[in-house]
ZAPA-84966 format. One line per field, with one value per residue: residue in one letter; x, y, z of N, C-alpha, C in turn. Coordinates in steps of 0.2 Angstrom, whole numbers, plus 5000, padded with zeros to 4 digits. Layout:
BEGIN
code	c(A,...)
n.u	c(X,...)
n.v	c(Y,...)
n.w	c(Z,...)
ca.u	c(X,...)
ca.v	c(Y,...)
ca.w	c(Z,...)
c.u	c(X,...)
c.v	c(Y,...)
c.w	c(Z,...)
This chain:
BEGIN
code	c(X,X,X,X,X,X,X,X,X,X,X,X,X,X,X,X,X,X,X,X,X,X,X,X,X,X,X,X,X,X,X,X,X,X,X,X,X,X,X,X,X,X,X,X,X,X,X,X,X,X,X,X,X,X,X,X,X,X,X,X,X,X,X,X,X,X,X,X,X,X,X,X,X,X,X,X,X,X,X,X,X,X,X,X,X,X,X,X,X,X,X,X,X,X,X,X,X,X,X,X,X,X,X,X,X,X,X,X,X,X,X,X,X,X,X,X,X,X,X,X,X,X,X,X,X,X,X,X,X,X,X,X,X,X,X,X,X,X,X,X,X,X,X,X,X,X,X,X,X,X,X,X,X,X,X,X,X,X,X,X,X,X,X,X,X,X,X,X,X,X,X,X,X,X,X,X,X,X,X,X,X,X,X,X,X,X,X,X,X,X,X,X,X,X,X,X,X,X,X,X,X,X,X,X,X,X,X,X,X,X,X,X,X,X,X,X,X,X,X,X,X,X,X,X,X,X,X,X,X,X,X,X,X,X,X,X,X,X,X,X,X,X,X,X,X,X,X,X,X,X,X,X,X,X,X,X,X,X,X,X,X,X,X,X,X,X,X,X,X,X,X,X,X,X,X,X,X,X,X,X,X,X,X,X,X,X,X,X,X,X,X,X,X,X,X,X,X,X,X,X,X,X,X,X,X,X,X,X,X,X,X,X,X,X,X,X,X,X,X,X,X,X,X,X,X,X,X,X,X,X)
n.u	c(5121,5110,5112,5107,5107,5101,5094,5092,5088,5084,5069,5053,5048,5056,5067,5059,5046,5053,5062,5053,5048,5058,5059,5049,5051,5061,5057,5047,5056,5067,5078,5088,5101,5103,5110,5109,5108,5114,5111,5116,5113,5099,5094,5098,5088,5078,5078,5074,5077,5080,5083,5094,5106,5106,5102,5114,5123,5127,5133,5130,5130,5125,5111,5105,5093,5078,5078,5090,5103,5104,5118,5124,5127,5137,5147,5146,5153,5148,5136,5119,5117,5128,5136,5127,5127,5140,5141,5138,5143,5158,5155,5149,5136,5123,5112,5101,5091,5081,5073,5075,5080,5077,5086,5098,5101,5101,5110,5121,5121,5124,5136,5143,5141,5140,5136,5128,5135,5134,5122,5118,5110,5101,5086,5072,5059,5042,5026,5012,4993,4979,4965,4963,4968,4982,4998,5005,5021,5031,5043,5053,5051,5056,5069,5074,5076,5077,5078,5085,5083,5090,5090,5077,5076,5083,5079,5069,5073,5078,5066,5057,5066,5067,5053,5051,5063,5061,5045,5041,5035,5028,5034,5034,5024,5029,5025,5027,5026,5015,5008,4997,4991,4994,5010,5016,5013,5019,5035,5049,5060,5054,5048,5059,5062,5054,5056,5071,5065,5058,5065,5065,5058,5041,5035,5024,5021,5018,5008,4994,4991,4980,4981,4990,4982,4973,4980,4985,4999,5013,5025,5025,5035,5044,5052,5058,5052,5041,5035,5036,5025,5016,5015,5013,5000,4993,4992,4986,4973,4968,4967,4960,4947,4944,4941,4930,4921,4919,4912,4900,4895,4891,4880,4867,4857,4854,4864,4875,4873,4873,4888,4891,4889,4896,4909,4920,4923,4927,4942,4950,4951,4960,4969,4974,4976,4989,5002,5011,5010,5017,5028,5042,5052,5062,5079,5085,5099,5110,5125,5120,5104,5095,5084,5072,5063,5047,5043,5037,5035,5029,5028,5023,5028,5043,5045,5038,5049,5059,5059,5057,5071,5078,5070,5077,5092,5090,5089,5094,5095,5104,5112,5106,5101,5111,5119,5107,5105,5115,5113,5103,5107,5114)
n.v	c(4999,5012,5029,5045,5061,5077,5092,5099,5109,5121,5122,5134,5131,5130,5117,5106,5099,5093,5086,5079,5070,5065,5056,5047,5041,5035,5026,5018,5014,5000,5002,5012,5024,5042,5059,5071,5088,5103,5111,5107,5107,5111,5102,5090,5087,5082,5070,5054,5041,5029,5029,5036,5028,5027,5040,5053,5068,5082,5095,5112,5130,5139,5146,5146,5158,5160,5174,5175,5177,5166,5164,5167,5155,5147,5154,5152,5139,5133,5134,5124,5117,5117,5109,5097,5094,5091,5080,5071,5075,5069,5056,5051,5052,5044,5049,5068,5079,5094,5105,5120,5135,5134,5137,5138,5126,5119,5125,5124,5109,5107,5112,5107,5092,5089,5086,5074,5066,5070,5079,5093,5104,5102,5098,5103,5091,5087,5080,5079,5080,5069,5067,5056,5039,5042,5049,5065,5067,5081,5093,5106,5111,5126,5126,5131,5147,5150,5138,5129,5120,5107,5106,5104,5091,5084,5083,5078,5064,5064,5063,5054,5042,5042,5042,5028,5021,5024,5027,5017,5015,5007,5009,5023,5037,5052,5070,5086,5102,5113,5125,5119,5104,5102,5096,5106,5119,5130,5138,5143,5136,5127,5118,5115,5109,5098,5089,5084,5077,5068,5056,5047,5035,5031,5043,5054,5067,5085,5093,5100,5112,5108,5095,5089,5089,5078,5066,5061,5059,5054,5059,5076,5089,5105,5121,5129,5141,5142,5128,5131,5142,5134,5126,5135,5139,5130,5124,5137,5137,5124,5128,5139,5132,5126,5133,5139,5129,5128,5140,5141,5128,5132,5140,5133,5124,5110,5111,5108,5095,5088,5089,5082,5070,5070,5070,5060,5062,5073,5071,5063,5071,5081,5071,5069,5083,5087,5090,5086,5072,5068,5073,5080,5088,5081,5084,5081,5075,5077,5070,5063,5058,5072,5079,5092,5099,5106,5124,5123,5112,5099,5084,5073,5077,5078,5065,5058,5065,5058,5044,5047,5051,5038,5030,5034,5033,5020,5015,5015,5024,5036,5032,5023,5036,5041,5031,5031,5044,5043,5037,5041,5054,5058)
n.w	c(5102,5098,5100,5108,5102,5112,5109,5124,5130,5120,5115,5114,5127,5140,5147,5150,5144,5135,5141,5146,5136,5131,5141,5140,5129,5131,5141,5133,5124,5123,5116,5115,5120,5127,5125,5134,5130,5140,5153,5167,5182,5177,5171,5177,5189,5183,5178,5182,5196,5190,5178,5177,5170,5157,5153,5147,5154,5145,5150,5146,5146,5136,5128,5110,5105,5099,5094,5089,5077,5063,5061,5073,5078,5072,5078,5091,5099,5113,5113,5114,5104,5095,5103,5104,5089,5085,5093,5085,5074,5076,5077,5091,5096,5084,5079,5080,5089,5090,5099,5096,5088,5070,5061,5064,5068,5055,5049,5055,5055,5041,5039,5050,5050,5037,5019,5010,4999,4984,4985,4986,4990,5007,5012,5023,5028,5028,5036,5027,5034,5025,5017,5015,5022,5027,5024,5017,5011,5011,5004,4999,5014,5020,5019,5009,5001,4989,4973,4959,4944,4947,4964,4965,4960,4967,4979,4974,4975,4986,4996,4989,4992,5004,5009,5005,5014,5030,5031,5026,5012,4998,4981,4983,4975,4965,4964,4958,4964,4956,4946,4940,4932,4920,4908,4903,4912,4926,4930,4923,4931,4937,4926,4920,4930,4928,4917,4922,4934,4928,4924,4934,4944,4946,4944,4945,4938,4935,4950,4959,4972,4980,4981,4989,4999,4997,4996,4984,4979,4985,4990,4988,4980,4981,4981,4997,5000,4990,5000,5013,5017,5011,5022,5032,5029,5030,5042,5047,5044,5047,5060,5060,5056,5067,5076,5070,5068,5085,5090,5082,5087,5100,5098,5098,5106,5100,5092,5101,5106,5095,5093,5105,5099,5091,5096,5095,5083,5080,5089,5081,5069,5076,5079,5066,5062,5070,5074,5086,5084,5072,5076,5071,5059,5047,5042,5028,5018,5023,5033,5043,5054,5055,5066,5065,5078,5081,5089,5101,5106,5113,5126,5118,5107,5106,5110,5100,5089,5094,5090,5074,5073,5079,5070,5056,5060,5061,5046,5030,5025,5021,5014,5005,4997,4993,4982,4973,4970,4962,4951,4946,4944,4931)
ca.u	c(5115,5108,5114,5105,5107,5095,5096,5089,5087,5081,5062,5050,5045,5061,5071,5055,5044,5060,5065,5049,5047,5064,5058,5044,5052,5067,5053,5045,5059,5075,5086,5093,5102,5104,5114,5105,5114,5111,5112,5115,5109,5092,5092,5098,5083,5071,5079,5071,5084,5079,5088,5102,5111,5103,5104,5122,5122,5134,5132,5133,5124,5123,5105,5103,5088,5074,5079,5098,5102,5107,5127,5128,5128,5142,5153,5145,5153,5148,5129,5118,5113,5133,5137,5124,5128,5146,5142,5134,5150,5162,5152,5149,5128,5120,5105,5100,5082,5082,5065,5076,5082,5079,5091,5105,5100,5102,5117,5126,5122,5124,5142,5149,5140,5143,5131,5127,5139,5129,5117,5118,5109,5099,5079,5067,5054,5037,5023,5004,4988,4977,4959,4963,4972,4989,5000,5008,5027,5032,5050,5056,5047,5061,5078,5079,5071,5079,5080,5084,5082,5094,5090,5072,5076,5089,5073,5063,5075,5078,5060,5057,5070,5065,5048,5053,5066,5060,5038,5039,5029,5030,5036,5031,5024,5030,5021,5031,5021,5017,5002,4992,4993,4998,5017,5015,5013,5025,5039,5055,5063,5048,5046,5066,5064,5049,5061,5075,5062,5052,5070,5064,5053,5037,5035,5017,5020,5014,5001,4993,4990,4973,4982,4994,4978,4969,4983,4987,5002,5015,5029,5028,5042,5046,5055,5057,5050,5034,5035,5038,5018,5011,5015,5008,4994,4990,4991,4982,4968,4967,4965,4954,4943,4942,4938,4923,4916,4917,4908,4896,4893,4889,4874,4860,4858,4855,4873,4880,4869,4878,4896,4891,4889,4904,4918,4925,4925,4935,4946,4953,4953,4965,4976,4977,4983,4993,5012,5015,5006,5023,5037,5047,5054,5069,5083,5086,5104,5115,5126,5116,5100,5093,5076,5069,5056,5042,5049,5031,5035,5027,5030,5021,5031,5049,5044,5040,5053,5066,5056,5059,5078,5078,5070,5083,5097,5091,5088,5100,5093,5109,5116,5103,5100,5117,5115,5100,5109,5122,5110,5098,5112,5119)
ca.v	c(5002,5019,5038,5049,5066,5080,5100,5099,5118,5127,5123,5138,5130,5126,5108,5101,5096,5091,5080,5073,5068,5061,5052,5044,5038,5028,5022,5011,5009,5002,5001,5016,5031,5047,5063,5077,5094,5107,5114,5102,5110,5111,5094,5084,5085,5078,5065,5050,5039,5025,5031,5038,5024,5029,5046,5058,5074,5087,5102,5118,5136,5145,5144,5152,5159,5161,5180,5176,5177,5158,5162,5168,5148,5145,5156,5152,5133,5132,5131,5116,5116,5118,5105,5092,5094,5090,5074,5069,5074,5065,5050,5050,5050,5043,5057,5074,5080,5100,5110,5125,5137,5129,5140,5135,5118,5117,5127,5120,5102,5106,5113,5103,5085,5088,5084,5067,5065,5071,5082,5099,5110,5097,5100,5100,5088,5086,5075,5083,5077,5070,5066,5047,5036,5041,5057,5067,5071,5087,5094,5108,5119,5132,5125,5132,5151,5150,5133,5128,5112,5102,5105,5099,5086,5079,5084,5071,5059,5063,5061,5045,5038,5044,5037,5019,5018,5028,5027,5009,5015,5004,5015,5033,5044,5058,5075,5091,5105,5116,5131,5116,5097,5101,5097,5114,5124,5131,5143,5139,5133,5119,5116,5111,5102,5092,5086,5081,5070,5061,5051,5043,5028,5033,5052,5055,5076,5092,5092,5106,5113,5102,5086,5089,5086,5071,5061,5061,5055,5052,5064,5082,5092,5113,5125,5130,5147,5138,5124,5136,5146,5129,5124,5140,5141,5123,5127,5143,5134,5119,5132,5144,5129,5123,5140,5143,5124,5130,5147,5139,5122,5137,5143,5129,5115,5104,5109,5105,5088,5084,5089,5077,5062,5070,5070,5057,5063,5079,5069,5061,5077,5083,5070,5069,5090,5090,5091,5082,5067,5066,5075,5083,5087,5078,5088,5077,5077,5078,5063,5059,5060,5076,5081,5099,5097,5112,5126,5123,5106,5096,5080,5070,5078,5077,5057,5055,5065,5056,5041,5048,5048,5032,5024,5034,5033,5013,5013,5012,5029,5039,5026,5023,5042,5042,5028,5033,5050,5043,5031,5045,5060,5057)
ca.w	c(5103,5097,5105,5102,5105,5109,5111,5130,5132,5113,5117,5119,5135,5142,5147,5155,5141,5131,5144,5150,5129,5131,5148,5140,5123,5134,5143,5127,5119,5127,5113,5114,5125,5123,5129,5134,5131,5143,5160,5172,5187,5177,5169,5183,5193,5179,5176,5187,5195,5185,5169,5176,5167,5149,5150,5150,5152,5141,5153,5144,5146,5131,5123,5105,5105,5094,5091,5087,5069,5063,5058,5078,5080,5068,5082,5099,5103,5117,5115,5117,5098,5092,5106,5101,5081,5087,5095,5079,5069,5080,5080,5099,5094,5078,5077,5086,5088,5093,5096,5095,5080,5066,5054,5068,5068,5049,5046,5060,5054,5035,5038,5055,5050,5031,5017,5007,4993,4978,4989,4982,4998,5011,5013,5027,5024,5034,5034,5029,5033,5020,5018,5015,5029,5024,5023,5010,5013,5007,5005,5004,5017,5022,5022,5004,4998,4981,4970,4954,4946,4950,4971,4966,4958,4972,4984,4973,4977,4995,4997,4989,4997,5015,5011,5005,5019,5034,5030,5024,5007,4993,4977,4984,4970,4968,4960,4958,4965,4950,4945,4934,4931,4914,4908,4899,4918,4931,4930,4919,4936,4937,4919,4920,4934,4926,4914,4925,4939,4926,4923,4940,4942,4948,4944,4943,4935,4941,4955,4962,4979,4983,4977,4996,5005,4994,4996,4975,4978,4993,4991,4985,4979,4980,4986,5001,4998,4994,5007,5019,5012,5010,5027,5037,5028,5031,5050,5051,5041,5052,5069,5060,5056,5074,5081,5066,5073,5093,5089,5078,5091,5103,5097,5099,5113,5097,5091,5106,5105,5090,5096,5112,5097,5085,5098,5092,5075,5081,5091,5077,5066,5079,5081,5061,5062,5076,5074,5089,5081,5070,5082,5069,5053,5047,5039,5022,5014,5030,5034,5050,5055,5060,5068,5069,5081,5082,5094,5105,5106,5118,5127,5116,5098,5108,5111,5092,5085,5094,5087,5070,5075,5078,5063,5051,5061,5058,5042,5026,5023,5019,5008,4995,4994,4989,4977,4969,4966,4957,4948,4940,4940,4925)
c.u	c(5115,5109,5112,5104,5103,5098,5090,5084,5083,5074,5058,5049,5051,5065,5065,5051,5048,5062,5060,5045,5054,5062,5055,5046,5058,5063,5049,5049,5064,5082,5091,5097,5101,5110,5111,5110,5110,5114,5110,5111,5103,5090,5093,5094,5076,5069,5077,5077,5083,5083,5093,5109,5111,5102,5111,5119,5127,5132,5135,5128,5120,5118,5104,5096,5084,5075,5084,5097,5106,5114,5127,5129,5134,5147,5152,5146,5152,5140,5127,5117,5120,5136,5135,5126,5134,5148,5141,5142,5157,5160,5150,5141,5128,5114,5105,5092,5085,5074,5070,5078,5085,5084,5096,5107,5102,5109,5124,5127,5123,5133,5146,5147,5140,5135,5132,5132,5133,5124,5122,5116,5102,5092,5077,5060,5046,5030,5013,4998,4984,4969,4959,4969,4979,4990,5006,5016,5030,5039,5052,5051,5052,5066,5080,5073,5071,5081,5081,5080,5083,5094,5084,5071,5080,5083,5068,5065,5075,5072,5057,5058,5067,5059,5046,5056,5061,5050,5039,5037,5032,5031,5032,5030,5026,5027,5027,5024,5022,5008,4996,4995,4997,5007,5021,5016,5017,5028,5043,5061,5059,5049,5054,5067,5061,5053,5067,5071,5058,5058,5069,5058,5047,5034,5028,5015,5018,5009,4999,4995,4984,4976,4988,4990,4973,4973,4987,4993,5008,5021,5029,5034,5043,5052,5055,5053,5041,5029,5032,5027,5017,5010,5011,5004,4989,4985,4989,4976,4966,4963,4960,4947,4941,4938,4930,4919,4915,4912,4902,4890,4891,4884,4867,4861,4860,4862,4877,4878,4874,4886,4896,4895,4895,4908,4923,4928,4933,4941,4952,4956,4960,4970,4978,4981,4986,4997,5016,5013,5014,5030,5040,5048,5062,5073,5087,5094,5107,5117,5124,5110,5099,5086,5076,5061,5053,5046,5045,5030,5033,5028,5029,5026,5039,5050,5045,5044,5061,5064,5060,5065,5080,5076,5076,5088,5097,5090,5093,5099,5097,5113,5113,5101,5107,5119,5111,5102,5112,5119,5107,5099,5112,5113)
c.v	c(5010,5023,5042,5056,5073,5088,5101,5106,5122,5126,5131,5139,5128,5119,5104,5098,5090,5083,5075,5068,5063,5054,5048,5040,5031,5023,5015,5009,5009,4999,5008,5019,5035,5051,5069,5083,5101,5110,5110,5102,5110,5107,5089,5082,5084,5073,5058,5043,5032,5022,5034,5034,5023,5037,5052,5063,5078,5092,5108,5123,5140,5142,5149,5152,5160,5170,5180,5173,5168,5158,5164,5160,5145,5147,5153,5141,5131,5131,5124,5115,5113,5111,5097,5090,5090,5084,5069,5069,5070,5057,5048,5050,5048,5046,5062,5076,5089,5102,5116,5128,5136,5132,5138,5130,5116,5121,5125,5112,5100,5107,5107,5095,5083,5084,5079,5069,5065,5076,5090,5104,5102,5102,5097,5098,5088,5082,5080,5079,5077,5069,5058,5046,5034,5050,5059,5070,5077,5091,5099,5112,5123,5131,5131,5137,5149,5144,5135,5120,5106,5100,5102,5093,5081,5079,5077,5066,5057,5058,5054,5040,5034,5039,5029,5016,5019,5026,5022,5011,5011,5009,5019,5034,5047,5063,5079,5098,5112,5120,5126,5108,5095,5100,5104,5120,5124,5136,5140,5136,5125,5115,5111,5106,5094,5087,5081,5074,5067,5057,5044,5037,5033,5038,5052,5064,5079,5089,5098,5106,5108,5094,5085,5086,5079,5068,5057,5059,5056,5058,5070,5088,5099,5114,5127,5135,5146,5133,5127,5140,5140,5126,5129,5142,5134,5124,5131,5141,5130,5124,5138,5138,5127,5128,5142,5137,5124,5136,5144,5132,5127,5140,5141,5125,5110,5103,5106,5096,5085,5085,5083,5070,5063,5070,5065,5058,5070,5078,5067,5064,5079,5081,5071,5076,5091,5087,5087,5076,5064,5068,5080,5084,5084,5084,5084,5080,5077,5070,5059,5063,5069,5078,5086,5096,5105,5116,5126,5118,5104,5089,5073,5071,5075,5065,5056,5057,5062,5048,5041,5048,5042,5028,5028,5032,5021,5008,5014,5021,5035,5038,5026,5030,5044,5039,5030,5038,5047,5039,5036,5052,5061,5057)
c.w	c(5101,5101,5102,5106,5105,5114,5117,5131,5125,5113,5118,5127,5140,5143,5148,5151,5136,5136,5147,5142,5130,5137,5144,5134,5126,5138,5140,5123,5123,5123,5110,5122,5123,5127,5129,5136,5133,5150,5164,5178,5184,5175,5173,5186,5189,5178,5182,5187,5193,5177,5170,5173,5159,5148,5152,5149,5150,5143,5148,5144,5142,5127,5115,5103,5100,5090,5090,5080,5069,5063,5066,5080,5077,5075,5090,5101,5108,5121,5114,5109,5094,5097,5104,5093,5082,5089,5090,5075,5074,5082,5087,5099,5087,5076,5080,5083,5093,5092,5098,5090,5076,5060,5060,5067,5060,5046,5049,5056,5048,5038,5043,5052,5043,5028,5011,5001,4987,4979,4987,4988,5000,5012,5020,5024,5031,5030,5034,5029,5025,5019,5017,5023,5026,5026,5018,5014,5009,5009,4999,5005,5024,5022,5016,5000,4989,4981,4963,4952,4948,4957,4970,4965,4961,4978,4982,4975,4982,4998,4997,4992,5004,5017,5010,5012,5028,5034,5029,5020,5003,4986,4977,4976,4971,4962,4962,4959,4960,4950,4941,4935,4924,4913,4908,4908,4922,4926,4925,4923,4936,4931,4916,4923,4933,4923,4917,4931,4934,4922,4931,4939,4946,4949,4941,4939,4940,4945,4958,4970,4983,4984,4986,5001,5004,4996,4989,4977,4985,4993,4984,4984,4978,4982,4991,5005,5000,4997,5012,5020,5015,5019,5034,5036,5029,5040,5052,5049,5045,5058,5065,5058,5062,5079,5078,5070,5081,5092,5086,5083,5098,5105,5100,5103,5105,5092,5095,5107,5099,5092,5100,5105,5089,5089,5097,5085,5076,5083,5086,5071,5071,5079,5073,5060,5065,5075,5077,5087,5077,5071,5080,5062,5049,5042,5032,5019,5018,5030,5040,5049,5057,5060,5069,5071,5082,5090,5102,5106,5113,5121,5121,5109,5101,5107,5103,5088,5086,5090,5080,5069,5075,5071,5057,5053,5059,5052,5038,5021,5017,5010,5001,4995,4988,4982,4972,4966,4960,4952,4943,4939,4934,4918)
C-alpha cells in the first residue's frame, strides 16, 4: 500500500486545511496512508478517530517559513519540510505533497531524494486552463531561472512522459515556447533547443504565448524564468477578469437578470482557473514523487494534490523518463 507523506504545518493557513484535505482524500480513496509531519499537539486533535490507523504522525516543531531563504532548509533537520523529504529518501513514504516553501521543497528534494539518472536540473510543471476541454502542461515555471538547451530539451521529455504516464494522453504534443511559430524565432538558447527536441516523436515547433490557452498542443516547454511570468500573469488575468464582470453585472437589473441565467457558466469558468481544481505542481526529475501544493492551499487542492501523489507514485513515471532520456540523448 501507498505512504504518502505530507508537510502538515508549511501552509499559509496552518495544519487545519492540510489536514482536513488529507482527511477527506483517505476518505475516497482507501489505498493508501500517510504520515503527517508536524506538531503533535496541533495535529492530533484533527485527526478523527476513525483514521487513527492510516494516519502517523512524525512530530516535529520547526516550520520554514515563507520568509526563510531556501538554503536555511538544507541546515534546519528538524523541520517538517527536511523531515518529510527524509521519509521519501529512506523509503519509509513513496511521495510527499508540501503547501509550504517551495525553494525548500525543491532543493531539499533535489539534493536529499536525488535526481533521475540523466536529469540534468528537475522542473516544476503545472497544468493551464484552455479554451477546449483539456489542459495545457507547462514546465518550467520557477524551478529553473537560467536554462540552456539541454534542460529544455530534458523538460520536453519530462513533460511528455508525465503526460502519457500520469494524464493518460495519447502522444502529448509538444511546442517549445518561443517569440513566433517560425523555426527561424527565439533566442540562441531556443533556436538550439529547437534542434535538440525535434529528435522527439511528436514535437509540433515553436508556439507562442496564445497557443498555452487554445490548447495547440499538450505540453509546453520554457524556462523557468518564463514559466514563472507566464504563470502569474495567467492568475492575475483570470482575477482581474472576475472582478471587471462583478462591477460591470452591477450596474443594471437586466445584468444582474443575465448573471441569474449565466451562473452556471461562471461556475464552470472557475472551477476551470482554480488551482485547487488540480492541487499542485509536481517537481519532475526527482526520484520520487514530489507535490508543491499552492502556499493558500485549501482543502479541496490538498485532497487533489495528494491525488497527484498517488497517481505518480503509481505510475512507471520515473522509469520511462529515464528511458526515454537515454533513448533520445545521444
Amino acid at each position: 500500500m501507498l505512504k504518502i507523506a505530507i508537510d502538515a504545518m508549511g501552509g499559509d493557513f496552518g495544519p487545519a486545511p492540510i489536514m482536513e484535505g488529507l482527511i477527506s482524500a483517505l476518505r475516497h480513496n482507501t489505498n493508501f496512508t500517510a504520515i503527517a509531519v508536524g506538531d503533535e499537539n496541533e495535529l492530533k486533535p484533527l485527526i478523527p478517530s476513525y483514521l487513527t490507523d492510516r494516519i502517523e504522525i512524525l512530530h516535529t516543531e520547526d516550520v520554514i517559513s515563507m520568509h526563510d531563504s531556501a538554503t536555511d532548509a538544507l541546515k534546519r533537520k528538524e523541520s517538517t519540510i527536511y523531515k518529510a523529504i527524509d521519509l521519501v529518501k529512506k523509503g519509509e513514504a513513496h511521495a510527499i505533497v508540501s503547501a509550504g516553501h517551495s525553494g525548500a521543497s525543491m532543493s531539499l528534494a533535489t539534493l536529499r531524494i536525488g535526481r533521475i539518472k540523466g536529469v540534468t536540473r528537475p522542473a516544476i510543471a503545472t497544468l493551464m486552463p484552455t479554451s477546449e476541454n483539456q489542459n495545457t502542461l507547462v514546465l518550467d515555471v520557477g524551478a529553473n531561472v537560467d536554462c540552456d538547451a539541454k534542460n529544455l530539451f530534458e523538460f520536453a521529455i519530462m513533460g511528455q512522459v508525465y503526460a502519457e504516464d500520469v494524464l493518460q494522453l495519447d502522444e502529448p504534443l509538444i511546442g517549445l515556447l518561443s517569440n513566433g511559430e517560425e523555426e527561424s524565432k527565439g533566442n540562441e538558447v531556443t533556436k538550439e533547443a529547437f534542434e535538440l527536441i525535434s529528435k522527439i516523436p511528436n514535437f509540433a515547433g515553436n508556439v507562442e504565448g496564445s497557443d498555452v490557452f487554445k490548447g495547440t498542443v499538450d505540453v509546453v516547454v520554457c524556462d523557468g524564468f518564463i514559466g514563472n511570468i507566464l504563470l502569474k500573469t495567467a492568475e492575475g488575468v483570470a482575477d482581474t477578469i472576475g472582478k471587471i464582470i462583478k462591477k460591470n453585472l452591477k450596474r443594471s437589473l437586466i445584468s444582474i437578470a443575465g448573471a441569474v441565467l449565466m451562473r452556471k457558466v461562471f461556475k464552470n469558468l472557475k472551477v476551470r482557473v482554480d488551482y485547487a481544481e488540480y492541487g499542485g505542481a509536481p517537481l519532475l526529475g526527482v526520484k520520487a514523487p514530489v507535490i508543491i501544493a499552492h502556499g493558500k492551499s485549501n482543502e479541496k487542492a490538498i485532497q487533489n494534490a495528494i491525488y497527484q501523489a498517488i497517481n505518480a507514485a503509481s505510475s512507471n513515471l520515473n522509469t520511462d523518463i529515464e528511458e526515454r532520456l537515454k533513448l533520445y540523448a545521444n
